[in-house]
N, C-alpha and C positions, 0 to 999 in steps of 0.2 A: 732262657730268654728273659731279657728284663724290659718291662714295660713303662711308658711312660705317656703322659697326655699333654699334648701340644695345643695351643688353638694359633693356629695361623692365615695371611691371606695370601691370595697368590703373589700379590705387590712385596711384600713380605722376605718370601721365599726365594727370591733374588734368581729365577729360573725359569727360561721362556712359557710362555703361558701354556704351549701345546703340550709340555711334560705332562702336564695332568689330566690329558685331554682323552687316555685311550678308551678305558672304557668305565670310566669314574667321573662324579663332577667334581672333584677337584679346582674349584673353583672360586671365587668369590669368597667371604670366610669360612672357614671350615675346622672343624674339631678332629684331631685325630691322633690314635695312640702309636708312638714309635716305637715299634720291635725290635728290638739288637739280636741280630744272628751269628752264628758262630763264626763268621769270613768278618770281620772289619771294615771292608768297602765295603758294605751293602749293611741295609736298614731297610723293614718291613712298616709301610704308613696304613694303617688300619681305620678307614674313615668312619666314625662316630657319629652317628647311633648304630648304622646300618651293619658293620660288619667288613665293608669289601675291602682287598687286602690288596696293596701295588707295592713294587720294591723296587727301592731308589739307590743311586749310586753314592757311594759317601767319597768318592775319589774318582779322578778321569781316564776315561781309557780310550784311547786311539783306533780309529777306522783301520780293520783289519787284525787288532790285538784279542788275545784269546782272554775273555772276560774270568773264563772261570769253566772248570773241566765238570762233568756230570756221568749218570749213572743209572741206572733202576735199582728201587728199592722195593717193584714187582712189572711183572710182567704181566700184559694182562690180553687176551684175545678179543674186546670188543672195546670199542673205545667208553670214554666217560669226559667229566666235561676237568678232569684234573692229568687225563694220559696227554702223551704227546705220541703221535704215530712213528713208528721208526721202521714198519717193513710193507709193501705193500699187501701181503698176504695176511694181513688182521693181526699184527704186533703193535702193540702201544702200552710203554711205560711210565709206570709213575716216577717221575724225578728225582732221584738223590743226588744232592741235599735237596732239604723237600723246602729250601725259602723259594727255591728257581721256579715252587708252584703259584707263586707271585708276579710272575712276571706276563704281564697284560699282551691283550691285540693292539696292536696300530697299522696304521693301513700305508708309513710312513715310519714301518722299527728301527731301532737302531741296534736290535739284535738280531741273531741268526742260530738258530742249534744245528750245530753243526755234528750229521750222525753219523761220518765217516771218521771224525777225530774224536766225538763227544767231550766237544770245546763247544761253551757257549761264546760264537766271534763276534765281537762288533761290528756291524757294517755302517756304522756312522760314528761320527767323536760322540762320548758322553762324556758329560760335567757332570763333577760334583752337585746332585739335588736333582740330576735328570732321572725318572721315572726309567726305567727298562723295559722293554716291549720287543714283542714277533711278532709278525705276520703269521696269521693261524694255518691261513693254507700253505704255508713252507714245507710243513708237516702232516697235515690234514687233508684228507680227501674228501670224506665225508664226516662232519661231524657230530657228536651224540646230540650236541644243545645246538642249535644256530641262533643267532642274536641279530639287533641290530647294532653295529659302529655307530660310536657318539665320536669318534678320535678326532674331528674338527679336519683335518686334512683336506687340503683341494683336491685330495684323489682320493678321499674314501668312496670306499666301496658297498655302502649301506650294510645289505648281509649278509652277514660270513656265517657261510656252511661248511667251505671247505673247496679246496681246487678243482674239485670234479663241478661245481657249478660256476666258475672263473673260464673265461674264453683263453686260450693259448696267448695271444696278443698282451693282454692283460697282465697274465705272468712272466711273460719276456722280464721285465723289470725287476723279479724281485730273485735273490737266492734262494733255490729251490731245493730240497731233500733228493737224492737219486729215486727210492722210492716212486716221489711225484711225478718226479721227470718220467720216470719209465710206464708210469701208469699215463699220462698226458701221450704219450708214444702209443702205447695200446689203444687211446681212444680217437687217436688219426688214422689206426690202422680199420679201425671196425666202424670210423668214419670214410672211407677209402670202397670200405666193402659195400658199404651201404648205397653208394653211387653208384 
């Protein structure tokens, strides 16, 4: 990977302001090194001094197109704050290629991991310079870290844990993992019993 240091501002960057908005400030001037990954569309922005790391599109891809195919490079039985969950029964792996370990929360993605193809799909247009991001609980039930969302969206959701603390209503909206779904099913039923 070859590195390089940019200093840019958002006005700059010629790319809506909420691209930088998931869980980085990105914002107003800022200092950051561009990571060239092994795929061509895509580029790792590494914000200076701090370290945090978001991956940006170097080309457009279309609502519904498959951004880029994935894989595990481990498997792992308890989550961590770099797994993505892929079974309900406590499977979560780490990403290969491991730049997709870049790819931020937004509470308004424009991505979706998709574990029945393991395509990462677009569910919105990205431009060239737009940031990549999921929704954590697509994938995640409960997660290792929970944070607050800084993503700027009129629908964020402050803290992301994970779906098991999101009301059913809530997630109607977003592409969900089968996993989630069936676990969301499980917890109407044992909401069911409890009445």
């Amino acid at each position: 990977m070859s590195v390089q240091t940019r200093a840019k501002t958002s006005e700059s960057l010629n790319v809506p302001q909420f691209s930088y908005m998931a869980t980085n400030p990105f914002l107003e001037t800022i200092s950051f090194a561009v990571i060239e990954v092994e795929d061509p569309r895509f580029e790792i922005h590494e914000l200076q001094p701090d370290g945090h790391r978001a991956l940006f599109a170097k080309t457009n891809f279309r609502m519904g197109e498959a951004v880029h195919s994935f894989g595990a490079s481990q498997t792992m039985t308890q989550p961590d704050r770099y797994t993505v969950q892929t079974a309900a029964a406590e499977r979560h792996i780490i990403l290969d290629p491991e730049f997709l370990l870049y790819i931020n929360h937004h509470c308004r993605p424009n991505c979706f991991f998709d574990l029945r193809t393991m395509q990462l799909r677009a569910v919105a247009p990205i431009h060239q310079g737009d940031e990549l991001t999921f929704f954590y609980p697509s994938t995640e039930w409960a997660m290792s870290e929970a944070f607050q969302c800084h993503c700027g969206s009129a629908h964020c959701h402050g803290r992301i844990q994970g779906a098991a603390y999101l009301d059913d209503e809530t997630l109607k909206s977003y592409d969900l993992s089968d996993h989630i779904k069936d676990l969301l099913w499980l917890r109407k039923l044992e909401a069911r019993k409890i009445s």
